[in-house]
C-alpha positions as CSV (number, residue, x, y, z in Angstrom):
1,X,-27.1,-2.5,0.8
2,X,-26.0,-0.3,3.2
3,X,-25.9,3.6,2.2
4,X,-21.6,4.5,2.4
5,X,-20.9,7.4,4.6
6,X,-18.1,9.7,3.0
7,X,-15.1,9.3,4.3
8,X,-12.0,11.0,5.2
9,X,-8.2,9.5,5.0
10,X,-5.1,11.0,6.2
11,X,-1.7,9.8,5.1
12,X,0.6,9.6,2.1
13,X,0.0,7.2,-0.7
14,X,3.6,5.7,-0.7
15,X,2.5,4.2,2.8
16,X,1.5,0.5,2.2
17,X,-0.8,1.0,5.1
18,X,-2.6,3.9,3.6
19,X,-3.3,2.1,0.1
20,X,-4.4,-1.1,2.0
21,X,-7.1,1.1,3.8
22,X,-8.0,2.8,-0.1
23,X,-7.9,-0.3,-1.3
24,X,-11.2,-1.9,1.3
25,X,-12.5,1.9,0.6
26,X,-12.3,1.2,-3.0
27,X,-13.3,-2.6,-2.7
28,X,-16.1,-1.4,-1.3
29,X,-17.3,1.0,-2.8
30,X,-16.9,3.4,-0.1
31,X,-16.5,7.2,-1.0
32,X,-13.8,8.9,0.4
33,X,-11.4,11.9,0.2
34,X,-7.9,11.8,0.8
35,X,-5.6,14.4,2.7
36,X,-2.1,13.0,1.5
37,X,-0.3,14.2,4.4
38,X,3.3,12.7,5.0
39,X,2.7,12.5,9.4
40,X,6.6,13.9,10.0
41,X,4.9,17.0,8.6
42,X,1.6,17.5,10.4
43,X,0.5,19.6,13.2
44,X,-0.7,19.7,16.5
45,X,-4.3,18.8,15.2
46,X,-2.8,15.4,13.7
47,X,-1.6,14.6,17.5
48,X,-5.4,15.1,18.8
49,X,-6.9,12.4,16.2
50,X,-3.9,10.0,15.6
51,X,-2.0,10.4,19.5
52,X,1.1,7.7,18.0
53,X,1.0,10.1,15.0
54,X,0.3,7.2,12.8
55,X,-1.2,6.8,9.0
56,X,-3.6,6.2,8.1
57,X,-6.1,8.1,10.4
58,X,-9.7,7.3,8.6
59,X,-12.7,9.2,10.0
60,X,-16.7,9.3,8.8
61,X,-19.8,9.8,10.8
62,X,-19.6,7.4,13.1
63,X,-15.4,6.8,13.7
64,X,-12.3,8.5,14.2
65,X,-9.3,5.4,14.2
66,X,-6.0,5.6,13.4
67,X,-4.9,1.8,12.6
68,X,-4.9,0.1,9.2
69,X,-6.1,-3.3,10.8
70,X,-9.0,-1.9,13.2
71,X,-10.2,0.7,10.3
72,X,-9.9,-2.4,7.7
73,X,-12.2,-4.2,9.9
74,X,-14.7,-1.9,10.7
75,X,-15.2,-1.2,6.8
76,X,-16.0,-5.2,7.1
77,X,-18.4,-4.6,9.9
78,X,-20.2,-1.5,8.3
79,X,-20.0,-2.7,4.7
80,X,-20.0,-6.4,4.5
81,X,-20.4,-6.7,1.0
82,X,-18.8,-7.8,-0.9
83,X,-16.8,-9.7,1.9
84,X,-13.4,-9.2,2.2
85,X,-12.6,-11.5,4.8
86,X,-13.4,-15.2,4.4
87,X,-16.7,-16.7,6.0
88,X,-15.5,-19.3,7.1
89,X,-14.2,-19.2,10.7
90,X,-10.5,-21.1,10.1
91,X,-9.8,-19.3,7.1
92,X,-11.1,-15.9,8.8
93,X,-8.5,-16.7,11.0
94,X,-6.0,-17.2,9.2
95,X,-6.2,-13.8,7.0
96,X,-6.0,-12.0,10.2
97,X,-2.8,-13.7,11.0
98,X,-1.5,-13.4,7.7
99,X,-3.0,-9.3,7.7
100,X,-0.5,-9.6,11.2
101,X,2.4,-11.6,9.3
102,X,2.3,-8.3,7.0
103,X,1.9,-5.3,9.9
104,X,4.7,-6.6,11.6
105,X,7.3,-8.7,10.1
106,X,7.0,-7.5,6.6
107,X,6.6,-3.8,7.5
108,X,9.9,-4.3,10.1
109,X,11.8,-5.4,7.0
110,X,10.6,-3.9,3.9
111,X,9.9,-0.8,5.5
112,X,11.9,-0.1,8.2
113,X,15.2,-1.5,7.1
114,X,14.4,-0.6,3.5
115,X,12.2,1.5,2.0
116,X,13.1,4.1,5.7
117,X,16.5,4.4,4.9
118,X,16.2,4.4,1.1
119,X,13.7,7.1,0.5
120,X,11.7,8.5,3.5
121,X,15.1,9.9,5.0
122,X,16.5,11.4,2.3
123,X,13.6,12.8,0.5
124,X,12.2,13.9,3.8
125,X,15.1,14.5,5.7
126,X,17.9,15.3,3.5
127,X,19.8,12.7,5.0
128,X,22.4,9.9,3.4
129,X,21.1,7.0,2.4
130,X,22.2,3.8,4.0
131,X,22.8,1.6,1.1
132,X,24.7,-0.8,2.9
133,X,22.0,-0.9,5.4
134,X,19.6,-1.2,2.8
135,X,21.7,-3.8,0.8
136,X,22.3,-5.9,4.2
137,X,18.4,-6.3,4.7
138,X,17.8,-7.3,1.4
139,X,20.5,-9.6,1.7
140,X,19.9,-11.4,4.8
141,X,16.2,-10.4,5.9
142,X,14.1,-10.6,2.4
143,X,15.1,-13.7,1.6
144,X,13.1,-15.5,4.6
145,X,10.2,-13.3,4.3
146,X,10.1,-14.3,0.2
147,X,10.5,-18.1,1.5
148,X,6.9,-17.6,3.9
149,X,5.3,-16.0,0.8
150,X,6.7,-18.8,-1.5
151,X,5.4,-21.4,0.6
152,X,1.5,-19.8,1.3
153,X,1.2,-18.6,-2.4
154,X,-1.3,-19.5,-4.3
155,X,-0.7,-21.0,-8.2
156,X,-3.7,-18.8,-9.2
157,X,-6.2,-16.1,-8.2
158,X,-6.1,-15.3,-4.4
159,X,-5.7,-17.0,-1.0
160,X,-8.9,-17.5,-0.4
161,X,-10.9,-17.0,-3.3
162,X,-11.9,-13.7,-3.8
163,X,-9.3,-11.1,-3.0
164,X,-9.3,-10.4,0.2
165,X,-7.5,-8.7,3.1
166,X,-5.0,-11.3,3.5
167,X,-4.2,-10.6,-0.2
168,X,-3.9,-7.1,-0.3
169,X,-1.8,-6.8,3.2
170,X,0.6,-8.8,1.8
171,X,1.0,-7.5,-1.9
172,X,0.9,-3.1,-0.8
173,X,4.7,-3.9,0.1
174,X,5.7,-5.0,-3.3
175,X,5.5,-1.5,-4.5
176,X,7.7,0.1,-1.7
177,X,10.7,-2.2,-2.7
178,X,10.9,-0.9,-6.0
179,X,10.6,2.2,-4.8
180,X,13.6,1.6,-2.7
181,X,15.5,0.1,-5.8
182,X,15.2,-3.6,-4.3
183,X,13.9,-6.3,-6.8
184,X,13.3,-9.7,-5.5
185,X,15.2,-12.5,-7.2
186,X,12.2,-14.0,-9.3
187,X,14.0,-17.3,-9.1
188,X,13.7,-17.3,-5.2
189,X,10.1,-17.0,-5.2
190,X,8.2,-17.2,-8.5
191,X,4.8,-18.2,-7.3
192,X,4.4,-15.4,-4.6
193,X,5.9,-12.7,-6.7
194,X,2.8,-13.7,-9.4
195,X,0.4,-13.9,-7.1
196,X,1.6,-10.2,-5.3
197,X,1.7,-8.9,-9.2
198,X,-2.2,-10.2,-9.8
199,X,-2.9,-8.7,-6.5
200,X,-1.3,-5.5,-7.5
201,X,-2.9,-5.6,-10.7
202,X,-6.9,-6.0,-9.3
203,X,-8.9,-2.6,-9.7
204,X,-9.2,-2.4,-5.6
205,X,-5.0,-1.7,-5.5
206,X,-4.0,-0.7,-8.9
207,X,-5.4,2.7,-9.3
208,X,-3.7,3.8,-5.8
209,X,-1.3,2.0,-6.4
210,X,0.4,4.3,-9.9
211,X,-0.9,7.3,-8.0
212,X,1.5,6.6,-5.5
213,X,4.5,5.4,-8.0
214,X,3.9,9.2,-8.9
215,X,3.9,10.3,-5.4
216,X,6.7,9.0,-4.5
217,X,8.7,10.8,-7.2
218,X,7.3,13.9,-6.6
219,X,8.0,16.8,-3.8
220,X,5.6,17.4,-0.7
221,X,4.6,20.5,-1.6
222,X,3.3,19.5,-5.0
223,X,1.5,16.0,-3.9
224,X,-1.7,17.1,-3.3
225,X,-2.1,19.0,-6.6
226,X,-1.0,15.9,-8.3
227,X,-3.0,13.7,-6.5
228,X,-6.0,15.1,-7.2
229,X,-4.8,15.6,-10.8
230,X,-4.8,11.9,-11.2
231,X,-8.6,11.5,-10.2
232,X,-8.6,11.0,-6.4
233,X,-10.8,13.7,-4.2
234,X,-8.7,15.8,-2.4
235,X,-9.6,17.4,1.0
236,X,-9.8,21.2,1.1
237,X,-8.4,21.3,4.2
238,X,-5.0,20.1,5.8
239,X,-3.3,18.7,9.0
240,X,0.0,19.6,6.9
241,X,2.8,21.5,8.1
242,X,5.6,22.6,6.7
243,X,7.6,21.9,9.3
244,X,9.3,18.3,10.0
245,X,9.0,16.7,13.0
246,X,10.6,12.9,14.2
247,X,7.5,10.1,14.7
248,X,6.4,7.4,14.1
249,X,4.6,6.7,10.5
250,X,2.6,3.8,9.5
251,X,0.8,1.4,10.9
């Protein structure tokens, strides 16, 4: 087995993006310390290693990347084991779409036109939040995306087995709609929402996972203390600032 090379991960915990990289890290096995930095308040060093001023931004001996989907894979390449995409070639391809299915679509909805305007805008930005936005999304958006989910879901354990990317891309969402006050209708999709809860519940997410419900809850200023209260290695130094800037932030 290969010898893991400590690593370094920039981003916030509530970001479903950042606890789908710590969740390959901690599959893994891969050591790592985290610099819980929310990227609207990071400085000009953040720009240099992350130009789209994206999290997560993952960096070890060998790499400095700042995509979820290209650092998830080259964990895969350096550490294959134990796998975490399927061997075999179809179904290999199909986790990558389905890793794609939850970048884009999922992220566009349950971020973007939820969890955005329901917490990052006015915990971060002071601003009103747009319920009816929120409400409208929920309403008219979720409800398809639930439907996909329904219709891939497994009865039991995992898509392809083992847990595996696929899996976890999918089920770091979950979280941010409760965050956001926005609960599925159980009825609408029962099998996906148990298979997203099992996926939730495997020792690869669920550690990160209640850090972040804590996170979430808890002002910038005092993250990083609580954070590393709850077990995960903090770095001693920061690409925070205290001062807010507009830009993109997860990918």
């Amino acid at each position: 087995m290969l010898q893991s090379a400590k690593a370094t991960i920039i981003g916030t915990l509530p970001s479903p993006f950042v606890r789908k990289v710590l969740a390959m890290c901690e599959l893994k096995r891969v050591p790592y310390e985290i610099d819980p930095v929310i990227p609207f308040y990071a400085n000009e060093q953040f720009s240099k290693i992350s130009p789209l001023r994206r999290i997560p931004v993952f960096l070890d001996d060998k790499v400095t990347l700042a995509d979820s989907s290209v650092i998830c894979q080259y964990l895969e390449d350096r550490y294959p084991e134990p796998p975490a995409y399927p061997t075999d070639i179809a179904e290999r391809a199909e986790a990558r779409w389905l890793e794609e299915f939850a970048d884009s679509r999922m992220a566009e909805v349950c971020i973007w036109r939820i969890f955005y305007p329901a917490v990052v805008k006015p915990h971060v930005f002071g601003a009103e939040r747009d319920l009816d936005g929120v409400a409208k999304a929920a309403r008219d958006e979720l409800p398809d995306v639930l439907a996909y989910l329904e219709a891939i879901a497994p009865t039991q354990g995992f898509l392809f087995g083992d847990i595996s990317i696929a899996d976890v891309s999918i089920a770091v969402h979950k979280a941010n709609l409760k965050w956001a006050r926005v609960e599925p209708d159980i009825g609408s999709a029962p099998k996906a929402l148990a298979w997203l809860s099992r996926v939730e519940n495997h020792p690869a997410l669920a550690r990160t996972t209640a850090i972040a419900d804590k996170v979430v809850r808890t002002p910038p200023a005092e993250q990083r203390a609580l954070i590393a209260s709850m077990g995960l290695s903090v770095t001693a130094d920061t690409v925070a600032t205290m001062t807010a800037r507009r830009g993109p932030m997860t990918v």
